[in-house]
N, CA, C and O atoms as a GROMACS GRO file, in nm:
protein
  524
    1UNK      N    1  14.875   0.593  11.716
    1UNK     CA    2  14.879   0.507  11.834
    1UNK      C    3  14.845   0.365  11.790
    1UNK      O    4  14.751   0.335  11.716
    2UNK      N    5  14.943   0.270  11.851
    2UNK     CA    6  14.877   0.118  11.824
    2UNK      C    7  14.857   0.064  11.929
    2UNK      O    8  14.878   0.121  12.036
    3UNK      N    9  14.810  -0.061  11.920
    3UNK     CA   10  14.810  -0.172  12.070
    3UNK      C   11  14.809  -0.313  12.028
    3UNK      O   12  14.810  -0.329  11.906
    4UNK      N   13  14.808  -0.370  12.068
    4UNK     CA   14  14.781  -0.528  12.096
    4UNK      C   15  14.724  -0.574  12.240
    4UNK      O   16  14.759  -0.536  12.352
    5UNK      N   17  14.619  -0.675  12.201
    5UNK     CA   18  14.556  -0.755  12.329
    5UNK      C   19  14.591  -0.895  12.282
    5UNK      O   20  14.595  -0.917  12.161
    6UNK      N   21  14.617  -0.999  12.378
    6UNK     CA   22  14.595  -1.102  12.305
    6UNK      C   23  14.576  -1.227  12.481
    6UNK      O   24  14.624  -1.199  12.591
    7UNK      N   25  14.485  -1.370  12.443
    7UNK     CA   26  14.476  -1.438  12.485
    7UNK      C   27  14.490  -1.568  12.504
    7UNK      O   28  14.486  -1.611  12.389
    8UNK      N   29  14.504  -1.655  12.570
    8UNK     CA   30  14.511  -1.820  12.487
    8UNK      C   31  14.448  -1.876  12.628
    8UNK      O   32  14.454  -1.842  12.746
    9UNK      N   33  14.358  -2.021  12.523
    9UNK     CA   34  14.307  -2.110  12.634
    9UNK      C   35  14.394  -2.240  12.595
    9UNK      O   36  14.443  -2.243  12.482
   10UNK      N   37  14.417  -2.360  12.697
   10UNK     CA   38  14.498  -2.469  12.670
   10UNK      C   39  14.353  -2.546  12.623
   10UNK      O   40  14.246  -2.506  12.670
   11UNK      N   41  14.358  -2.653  12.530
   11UNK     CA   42  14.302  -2.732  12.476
   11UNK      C   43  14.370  -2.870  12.501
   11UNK      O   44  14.484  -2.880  12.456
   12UNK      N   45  14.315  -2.985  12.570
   12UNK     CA   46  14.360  -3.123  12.564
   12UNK      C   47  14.256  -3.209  12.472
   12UNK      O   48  14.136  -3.224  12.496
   13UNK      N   49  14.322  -3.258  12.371
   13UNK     CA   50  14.240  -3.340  12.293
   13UNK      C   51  14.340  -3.456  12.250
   13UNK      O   52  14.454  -3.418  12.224
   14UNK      N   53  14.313  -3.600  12.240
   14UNK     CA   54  14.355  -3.691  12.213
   14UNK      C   55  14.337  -3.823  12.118
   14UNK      O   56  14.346  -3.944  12.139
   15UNK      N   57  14.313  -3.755  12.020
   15UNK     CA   58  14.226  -3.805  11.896
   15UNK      C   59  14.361  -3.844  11.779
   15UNK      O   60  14.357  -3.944  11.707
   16UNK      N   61  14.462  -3.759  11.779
   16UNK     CA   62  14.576  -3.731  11.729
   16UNK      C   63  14.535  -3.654  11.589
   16UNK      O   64  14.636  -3.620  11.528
   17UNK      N   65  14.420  -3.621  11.526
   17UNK     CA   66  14.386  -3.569  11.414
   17UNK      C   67  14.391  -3.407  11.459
   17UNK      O   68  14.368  -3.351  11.566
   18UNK      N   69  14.422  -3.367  11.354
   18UNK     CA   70  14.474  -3.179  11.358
   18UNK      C   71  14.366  -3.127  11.373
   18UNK      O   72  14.294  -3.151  11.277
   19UNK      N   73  14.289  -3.028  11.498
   19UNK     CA   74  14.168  -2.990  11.461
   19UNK      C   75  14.170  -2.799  11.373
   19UNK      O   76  14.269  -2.726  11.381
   20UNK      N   77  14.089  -2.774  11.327
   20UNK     CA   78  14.121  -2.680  11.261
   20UNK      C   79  13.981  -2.600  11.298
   20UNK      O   80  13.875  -2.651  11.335
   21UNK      N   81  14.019  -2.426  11.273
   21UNK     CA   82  13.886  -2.347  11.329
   21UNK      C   83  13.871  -2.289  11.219
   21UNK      O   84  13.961  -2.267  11.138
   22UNK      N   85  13.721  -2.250  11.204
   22UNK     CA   86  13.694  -2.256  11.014
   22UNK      C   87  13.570  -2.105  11.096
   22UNK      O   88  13.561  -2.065  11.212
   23UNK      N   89  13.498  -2.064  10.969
   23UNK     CA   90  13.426  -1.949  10.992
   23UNK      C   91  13.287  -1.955  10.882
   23UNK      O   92  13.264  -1.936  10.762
   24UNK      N   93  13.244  -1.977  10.953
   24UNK     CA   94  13.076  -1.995  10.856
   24UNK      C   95  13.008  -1.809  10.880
   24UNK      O   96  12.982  -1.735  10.975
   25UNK      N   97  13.003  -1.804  10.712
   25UNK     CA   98  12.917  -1.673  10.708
   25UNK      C   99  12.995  -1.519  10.698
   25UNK      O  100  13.111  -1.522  10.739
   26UNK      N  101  12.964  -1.436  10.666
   26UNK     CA  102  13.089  -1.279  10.635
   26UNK      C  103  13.017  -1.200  10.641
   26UNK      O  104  12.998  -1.131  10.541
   27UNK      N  105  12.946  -1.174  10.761
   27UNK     CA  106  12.882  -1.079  10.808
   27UNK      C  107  12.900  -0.975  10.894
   27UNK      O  108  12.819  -0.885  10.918
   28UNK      N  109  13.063  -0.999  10.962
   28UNK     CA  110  13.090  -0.944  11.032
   28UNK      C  111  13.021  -0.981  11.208
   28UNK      O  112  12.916  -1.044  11.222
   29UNK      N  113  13.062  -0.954  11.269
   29UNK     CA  114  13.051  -0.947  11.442
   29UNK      C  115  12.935  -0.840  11.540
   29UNK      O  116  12.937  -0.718  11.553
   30UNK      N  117  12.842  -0.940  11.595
   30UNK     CA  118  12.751  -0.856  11.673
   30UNK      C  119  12.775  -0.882  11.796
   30UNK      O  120  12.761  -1.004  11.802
   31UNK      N  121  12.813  -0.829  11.938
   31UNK     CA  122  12.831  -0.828  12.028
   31UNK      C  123  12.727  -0.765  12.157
   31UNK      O  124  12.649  -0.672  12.138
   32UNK      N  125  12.746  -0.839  12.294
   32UNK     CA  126  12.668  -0.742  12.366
   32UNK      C  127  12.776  -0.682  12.465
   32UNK      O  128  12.754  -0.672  12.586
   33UNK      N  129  12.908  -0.640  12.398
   33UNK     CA  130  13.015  -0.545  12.475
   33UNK      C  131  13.014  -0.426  12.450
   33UNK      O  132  12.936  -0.382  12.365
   34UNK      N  133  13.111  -0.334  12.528
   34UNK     CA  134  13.154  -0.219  12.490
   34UNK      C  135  13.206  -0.185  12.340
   34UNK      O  136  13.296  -0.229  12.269
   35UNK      N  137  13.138  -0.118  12.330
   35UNK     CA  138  13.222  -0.131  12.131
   35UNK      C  139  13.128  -0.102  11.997
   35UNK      O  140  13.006  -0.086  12.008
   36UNK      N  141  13.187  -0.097  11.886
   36UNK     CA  142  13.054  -0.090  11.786
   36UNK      C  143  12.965  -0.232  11.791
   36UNK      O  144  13.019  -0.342  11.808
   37UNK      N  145  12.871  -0.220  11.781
   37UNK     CA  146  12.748  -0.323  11.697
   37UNK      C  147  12.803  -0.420  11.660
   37UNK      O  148  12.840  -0.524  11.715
   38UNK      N  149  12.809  -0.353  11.493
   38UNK     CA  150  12.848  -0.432  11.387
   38UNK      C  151  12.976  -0.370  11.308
   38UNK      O  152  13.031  -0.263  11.332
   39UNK      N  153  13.003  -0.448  11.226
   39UNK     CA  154  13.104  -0.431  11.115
   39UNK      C  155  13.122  -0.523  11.050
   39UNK      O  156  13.085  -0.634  11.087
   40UNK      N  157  13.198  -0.501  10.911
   40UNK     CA  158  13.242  -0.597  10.808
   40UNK      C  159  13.382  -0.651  10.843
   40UNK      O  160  13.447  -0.595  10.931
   41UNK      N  161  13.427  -0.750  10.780
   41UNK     CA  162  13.550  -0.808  10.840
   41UNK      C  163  13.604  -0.850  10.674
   41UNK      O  164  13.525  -0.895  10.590
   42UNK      N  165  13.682  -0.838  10.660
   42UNK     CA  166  13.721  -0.954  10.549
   42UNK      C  167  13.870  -1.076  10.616
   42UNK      O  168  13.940  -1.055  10.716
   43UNK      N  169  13.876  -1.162  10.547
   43UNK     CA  170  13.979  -1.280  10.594
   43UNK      C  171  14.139  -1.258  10.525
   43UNK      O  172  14.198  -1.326  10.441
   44UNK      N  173  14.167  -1.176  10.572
   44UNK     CA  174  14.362  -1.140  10.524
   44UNK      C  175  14.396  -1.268  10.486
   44UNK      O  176  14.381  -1.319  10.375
   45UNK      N  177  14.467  -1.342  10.635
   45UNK     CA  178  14.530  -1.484  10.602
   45UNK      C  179  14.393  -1.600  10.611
   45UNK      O  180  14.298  -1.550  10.670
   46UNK      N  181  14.371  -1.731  10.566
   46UNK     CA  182  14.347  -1.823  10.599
   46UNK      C  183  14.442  -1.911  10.575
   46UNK      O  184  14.464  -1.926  10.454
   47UNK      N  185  14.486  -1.955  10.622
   47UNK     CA  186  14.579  -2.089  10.609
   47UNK      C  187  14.537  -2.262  10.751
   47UNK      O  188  14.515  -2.284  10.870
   48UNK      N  189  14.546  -2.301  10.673
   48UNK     CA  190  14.471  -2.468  10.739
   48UNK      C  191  14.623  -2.491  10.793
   48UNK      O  192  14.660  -2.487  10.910
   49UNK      N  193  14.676  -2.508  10.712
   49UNK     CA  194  14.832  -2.567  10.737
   49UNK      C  195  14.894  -2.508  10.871
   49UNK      O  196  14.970  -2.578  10.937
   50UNK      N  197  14.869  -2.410  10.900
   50UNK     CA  198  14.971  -2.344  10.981
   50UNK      C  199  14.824  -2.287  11.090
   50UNK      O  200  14.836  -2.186  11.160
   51UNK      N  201  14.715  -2.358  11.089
   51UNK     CA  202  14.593  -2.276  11.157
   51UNK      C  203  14.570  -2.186  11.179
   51UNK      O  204  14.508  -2.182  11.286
   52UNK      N  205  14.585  -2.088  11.132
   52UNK     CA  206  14.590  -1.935  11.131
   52UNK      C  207  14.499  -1.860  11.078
   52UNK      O  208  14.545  -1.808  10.977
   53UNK      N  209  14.354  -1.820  11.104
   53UNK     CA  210  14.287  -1.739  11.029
   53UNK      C  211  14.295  -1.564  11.117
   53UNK      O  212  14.313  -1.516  11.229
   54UNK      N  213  14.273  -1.527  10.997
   54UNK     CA  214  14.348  -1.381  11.043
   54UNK      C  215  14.226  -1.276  10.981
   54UNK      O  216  14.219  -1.302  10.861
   55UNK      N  217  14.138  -1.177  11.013
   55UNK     CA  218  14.061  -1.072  10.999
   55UNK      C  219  14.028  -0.960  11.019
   55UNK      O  220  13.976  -0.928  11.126
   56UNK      N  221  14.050  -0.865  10.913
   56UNK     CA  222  14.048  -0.726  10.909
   56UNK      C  223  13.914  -0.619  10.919
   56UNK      O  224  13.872  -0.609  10.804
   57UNK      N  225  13.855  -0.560  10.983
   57UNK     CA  226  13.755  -0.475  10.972
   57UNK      C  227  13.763  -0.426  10.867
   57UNK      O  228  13.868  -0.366  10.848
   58UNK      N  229  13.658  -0.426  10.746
   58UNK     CA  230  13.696  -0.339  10.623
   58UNK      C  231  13.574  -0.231  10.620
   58UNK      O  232  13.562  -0.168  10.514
   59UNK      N  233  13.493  -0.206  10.712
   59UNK     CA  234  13.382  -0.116  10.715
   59UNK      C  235  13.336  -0.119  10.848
   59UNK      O  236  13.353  -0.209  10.930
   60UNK      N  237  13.245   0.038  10.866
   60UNK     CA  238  13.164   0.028  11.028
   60UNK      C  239  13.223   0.025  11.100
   60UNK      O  240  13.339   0.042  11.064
   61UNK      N  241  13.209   0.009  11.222
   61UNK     CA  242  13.213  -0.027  11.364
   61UNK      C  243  13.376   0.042  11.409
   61UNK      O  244  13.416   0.153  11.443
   62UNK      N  245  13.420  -0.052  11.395
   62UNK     CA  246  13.588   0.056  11.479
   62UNK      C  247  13.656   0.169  11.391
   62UNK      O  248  13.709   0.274  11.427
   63UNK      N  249  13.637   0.115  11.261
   63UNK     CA  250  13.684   0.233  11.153
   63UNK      C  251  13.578   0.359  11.170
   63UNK      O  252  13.624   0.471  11.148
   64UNK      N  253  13.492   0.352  11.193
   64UNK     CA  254  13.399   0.467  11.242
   64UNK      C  255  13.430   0.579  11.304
   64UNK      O  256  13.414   0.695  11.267
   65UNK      N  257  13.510   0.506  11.467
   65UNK     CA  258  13.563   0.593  11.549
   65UNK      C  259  13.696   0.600  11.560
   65UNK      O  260  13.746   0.590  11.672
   66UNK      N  261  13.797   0.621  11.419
   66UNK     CA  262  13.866   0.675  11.476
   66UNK      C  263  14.015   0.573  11.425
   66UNK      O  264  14.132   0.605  11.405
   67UNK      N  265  13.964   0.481  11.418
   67UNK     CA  266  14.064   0.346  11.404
   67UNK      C  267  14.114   0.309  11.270
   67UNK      O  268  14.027   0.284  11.186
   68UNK      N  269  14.247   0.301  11.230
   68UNK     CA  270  14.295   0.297  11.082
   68UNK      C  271  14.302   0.137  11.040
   68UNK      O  272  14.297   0.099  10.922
   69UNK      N  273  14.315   0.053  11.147
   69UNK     CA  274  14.317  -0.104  11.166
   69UNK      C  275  14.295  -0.170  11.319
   69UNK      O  276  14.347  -0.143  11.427
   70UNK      N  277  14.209  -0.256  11.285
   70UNK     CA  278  14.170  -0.326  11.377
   70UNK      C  279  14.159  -0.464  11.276
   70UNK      O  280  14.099  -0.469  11.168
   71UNK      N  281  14.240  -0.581  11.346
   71UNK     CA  282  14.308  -0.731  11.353
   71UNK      C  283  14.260  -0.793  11.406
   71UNK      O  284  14.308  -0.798  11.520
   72UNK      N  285  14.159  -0.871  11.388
   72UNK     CA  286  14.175  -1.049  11.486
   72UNK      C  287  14.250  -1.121  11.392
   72UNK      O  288  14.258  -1.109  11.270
   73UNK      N  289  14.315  -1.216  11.488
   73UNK     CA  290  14.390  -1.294  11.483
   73UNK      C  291  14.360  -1.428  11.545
   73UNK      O  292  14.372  -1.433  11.667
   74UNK      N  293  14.327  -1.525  11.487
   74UNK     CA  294  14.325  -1.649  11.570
   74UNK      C  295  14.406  -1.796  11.535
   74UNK      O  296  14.434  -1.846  11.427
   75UNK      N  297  14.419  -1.822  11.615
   75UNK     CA  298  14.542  -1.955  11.625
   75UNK      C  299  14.583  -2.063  11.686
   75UNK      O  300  14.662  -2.060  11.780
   76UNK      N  301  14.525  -2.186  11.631
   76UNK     CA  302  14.568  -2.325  11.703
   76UNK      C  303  14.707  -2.374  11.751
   76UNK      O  304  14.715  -2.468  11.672
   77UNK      N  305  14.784  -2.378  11.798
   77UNK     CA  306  14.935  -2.398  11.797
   77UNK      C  307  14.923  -2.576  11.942
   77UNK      O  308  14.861  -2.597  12.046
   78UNK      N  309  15.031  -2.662  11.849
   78UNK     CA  310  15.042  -2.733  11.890
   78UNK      C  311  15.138  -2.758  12.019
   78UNK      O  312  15.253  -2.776  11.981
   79UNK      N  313  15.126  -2.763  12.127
   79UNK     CA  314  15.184  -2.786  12.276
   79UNK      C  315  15.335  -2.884  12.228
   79UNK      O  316  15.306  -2.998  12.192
   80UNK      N  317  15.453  -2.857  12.226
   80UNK     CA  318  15.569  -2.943  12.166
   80UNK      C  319  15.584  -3.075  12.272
   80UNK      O  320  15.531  -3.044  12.379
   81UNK      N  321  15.622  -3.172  12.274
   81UNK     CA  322  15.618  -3.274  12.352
   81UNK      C  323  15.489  -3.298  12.403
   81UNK      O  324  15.489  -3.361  12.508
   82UNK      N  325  15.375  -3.264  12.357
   82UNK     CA  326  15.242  -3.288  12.445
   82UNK      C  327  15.140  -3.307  12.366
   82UNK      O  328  15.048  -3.234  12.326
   83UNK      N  329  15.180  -3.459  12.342
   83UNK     CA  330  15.048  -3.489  12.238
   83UNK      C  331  14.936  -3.526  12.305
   83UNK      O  332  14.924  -3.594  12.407
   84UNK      N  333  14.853  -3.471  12.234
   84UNK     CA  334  14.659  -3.477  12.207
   84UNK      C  335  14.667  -3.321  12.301
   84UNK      O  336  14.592  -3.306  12.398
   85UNK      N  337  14.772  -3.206  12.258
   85UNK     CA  338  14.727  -3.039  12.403
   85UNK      C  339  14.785  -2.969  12.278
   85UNK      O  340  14.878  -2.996  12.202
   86UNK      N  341  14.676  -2.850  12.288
   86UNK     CA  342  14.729  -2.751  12.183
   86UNK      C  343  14.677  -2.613  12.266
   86UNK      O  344  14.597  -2.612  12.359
   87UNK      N  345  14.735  -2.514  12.215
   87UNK     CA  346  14.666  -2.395  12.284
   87UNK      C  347  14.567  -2.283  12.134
   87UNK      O  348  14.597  -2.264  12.016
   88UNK      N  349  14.462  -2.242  12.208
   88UNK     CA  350  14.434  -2.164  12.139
   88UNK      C  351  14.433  -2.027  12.138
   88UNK      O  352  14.382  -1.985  12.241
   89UNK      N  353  14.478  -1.919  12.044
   89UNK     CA  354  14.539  -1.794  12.112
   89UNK      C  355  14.471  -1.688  11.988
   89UNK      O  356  14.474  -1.706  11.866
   90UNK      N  357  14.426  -1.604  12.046
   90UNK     CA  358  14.330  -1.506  12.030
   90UNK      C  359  14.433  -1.386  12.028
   90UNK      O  360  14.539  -1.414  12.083
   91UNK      N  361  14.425  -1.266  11.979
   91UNK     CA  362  14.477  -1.146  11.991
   91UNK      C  363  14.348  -1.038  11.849
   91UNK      O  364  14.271  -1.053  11.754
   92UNK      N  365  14.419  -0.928  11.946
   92UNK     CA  366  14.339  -0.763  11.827
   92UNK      C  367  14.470  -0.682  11.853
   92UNK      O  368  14.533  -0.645  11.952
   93UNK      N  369  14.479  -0.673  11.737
   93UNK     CA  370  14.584  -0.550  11.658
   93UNK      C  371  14.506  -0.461  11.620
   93UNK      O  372  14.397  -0.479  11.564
   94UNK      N  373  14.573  -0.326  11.657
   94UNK     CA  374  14.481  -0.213  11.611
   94UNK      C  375  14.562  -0.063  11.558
   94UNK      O  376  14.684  -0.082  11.555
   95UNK      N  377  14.539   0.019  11.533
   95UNK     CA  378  14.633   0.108  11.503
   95UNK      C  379  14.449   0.248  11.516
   95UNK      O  380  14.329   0.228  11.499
   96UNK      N  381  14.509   0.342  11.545
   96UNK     CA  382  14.406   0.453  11.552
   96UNK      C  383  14.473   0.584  11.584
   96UNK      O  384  14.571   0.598  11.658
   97UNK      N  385  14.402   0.690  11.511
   97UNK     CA  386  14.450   0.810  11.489
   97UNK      C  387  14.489   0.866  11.643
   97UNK      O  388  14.451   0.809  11.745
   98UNK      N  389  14.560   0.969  11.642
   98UNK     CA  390  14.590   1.026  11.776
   98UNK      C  391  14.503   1.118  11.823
   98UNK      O  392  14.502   1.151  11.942
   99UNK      N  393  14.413   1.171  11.726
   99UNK     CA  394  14.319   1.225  11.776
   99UNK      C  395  14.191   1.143  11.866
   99UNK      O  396  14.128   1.180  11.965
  100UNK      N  397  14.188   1.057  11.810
  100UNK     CA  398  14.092   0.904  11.856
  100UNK      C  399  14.163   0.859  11.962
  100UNK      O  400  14.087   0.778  12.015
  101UNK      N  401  14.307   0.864  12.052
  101UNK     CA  402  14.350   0.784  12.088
  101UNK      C  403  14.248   0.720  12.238
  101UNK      O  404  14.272   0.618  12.302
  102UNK      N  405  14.170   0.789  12.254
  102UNK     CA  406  14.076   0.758  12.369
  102UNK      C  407  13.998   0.672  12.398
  102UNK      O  408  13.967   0.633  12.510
  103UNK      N  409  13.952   0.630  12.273
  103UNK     CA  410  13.872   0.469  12.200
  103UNK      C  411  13.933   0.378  12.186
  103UNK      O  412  13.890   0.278  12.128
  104UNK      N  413  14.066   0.388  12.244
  104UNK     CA  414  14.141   0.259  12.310
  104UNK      C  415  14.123   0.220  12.397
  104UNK      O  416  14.172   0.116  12.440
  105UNK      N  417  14.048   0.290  12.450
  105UNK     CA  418  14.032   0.237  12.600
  105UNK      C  419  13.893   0.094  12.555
  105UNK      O  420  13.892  -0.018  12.606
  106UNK      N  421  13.816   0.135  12.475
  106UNK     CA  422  13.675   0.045  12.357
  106UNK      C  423  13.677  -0.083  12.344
  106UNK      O  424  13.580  -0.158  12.355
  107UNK      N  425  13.846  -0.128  12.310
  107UNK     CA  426  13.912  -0.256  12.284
  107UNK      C  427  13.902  -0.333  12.386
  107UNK      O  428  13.932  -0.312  12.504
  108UNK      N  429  13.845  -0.447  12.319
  108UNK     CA  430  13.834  -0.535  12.448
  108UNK      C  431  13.892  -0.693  12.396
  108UNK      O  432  13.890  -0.704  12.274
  109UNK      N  433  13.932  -0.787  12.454
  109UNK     CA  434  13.991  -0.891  12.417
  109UNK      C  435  13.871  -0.985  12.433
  109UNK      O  436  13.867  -1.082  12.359
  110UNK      N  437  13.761  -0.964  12.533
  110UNK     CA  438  13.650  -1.013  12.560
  110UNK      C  439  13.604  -1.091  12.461
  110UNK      O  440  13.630  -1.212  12.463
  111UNK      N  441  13.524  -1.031  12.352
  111UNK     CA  442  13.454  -1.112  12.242
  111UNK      C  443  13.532  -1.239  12.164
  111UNK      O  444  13.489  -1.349  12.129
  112UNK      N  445  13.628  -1.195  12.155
  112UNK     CA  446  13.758  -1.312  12.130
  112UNK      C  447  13.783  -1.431  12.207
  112UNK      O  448  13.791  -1.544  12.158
  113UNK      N  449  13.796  -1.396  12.357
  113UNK     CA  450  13.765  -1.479  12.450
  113UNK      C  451  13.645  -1.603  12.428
  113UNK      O  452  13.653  -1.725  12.414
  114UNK      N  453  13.560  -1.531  12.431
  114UNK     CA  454  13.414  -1.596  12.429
  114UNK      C  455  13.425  -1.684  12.286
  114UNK      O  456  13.394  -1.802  12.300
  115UNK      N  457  13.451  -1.656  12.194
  115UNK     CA  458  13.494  -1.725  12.041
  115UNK      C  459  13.621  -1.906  12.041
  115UNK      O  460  13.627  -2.023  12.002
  116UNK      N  461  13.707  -1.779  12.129
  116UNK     CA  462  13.830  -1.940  12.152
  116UNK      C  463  13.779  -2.000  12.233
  116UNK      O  464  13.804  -2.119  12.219
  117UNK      N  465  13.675  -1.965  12.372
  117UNK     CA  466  13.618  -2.104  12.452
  117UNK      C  467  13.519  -2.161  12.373
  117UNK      O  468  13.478  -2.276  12.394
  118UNK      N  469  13.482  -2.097  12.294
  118UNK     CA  470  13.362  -2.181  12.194
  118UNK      C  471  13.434  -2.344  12.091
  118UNK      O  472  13.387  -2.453  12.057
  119UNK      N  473  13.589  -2.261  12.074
  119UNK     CA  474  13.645  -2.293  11.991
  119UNK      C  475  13.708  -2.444  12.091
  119UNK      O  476  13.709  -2.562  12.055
  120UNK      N  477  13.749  -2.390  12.211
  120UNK     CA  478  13.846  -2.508  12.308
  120UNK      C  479  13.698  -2.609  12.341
  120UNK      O  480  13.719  -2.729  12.357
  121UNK      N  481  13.564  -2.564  12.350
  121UNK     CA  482  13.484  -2.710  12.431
  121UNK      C  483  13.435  -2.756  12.265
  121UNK      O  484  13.414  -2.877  12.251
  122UNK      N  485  13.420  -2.682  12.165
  122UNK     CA  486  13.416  -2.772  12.020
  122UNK      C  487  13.589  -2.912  12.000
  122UNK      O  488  13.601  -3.028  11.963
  123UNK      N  489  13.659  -2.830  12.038
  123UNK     CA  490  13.787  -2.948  11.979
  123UNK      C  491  13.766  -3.079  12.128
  123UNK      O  492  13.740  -3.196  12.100
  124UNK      N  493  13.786  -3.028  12.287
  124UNK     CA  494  13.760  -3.087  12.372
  124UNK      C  495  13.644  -3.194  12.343
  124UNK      O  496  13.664  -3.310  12.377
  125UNK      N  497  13.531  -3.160  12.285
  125UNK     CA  498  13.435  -3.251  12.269
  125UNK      C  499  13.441  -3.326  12.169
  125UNK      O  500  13.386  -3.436  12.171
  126UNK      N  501  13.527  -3.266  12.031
  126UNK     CA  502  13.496  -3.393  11.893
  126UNK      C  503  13.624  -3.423  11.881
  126UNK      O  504  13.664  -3.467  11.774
  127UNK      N  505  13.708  -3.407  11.986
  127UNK     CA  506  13.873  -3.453  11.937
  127UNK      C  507  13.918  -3.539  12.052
  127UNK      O  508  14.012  -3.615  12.031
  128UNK      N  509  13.863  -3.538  12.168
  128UNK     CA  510  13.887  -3.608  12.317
  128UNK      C  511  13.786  -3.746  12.327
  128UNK      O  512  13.665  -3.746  12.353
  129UNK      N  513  13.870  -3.860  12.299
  129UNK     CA  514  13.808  -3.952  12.338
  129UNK      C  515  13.812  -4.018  12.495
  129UNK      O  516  13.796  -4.135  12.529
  130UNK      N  517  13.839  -3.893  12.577
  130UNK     CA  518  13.840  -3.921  12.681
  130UNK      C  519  13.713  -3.865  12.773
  130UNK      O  520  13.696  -3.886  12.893
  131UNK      N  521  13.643  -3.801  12.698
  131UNK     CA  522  13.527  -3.685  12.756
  131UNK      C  523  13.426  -3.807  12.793
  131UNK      O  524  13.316  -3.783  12.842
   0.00000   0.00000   0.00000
């Protein structure tokens, strides 16, 4: 069984400089949601150029119960004709055994959420000289 969740917040910033979302620390994710604790993550893609950081569970938490892959995905993308607006877009890719398929229901887009608004009032505040 697989799935996908995914989200995006609009970002207006008018600075004209590219803002980019970076990741301090590889400790993996502690949450107060539905779901494991903790887990390890490692970074598949990073790419600046194309803003794209991309992260795989490589221990713990969803691989635990059941899950063969679990994906974040996160991504700046620039608004076409709409300079100083970009959107930021969140998604989890997952794949999990069919015996597990019930711990799909576990997945939540939530924590991701909470990460890209962290991510939209950081660019809003150091990229908007309009704030």
């Amino acid at each position: 069984m697989e799935g996908r969740l995914s989200e995006e917040i609009e970002v207006k910033q008018s600075r004209g400089r590219r803002p980019r979302l970076t990741k301090e620390g590889d400790d993996g994710l502690k949450t107060g949601t539905t779901g494991p604790s903790s887990f390890k993550e490692k970074f598949a893609v990073v790419d600046d150029e194309r803003r794209v950081k991309v992260s795989e569970v490589v221990e713990g938490g969803y691989l635990d119960m059941g899950f063969t892959l679990y994906r974040i995905c996160m991504e700046v993308i620039e608004k076409e004709g709409q300079k100083g607006e970009c959107i930021v877009r969140g998604s989890i890719e997952y794949e999990l055994k069919e015996e597990a398929a019930a711990n799909a229901a576990l997945v939540s887009i939530e924590p991701v959420v909470a990460v890209m608004q962290v991510a939209a009032d950081y660019l809003t505040k150091n990229y908007n000289i309009n704030v």
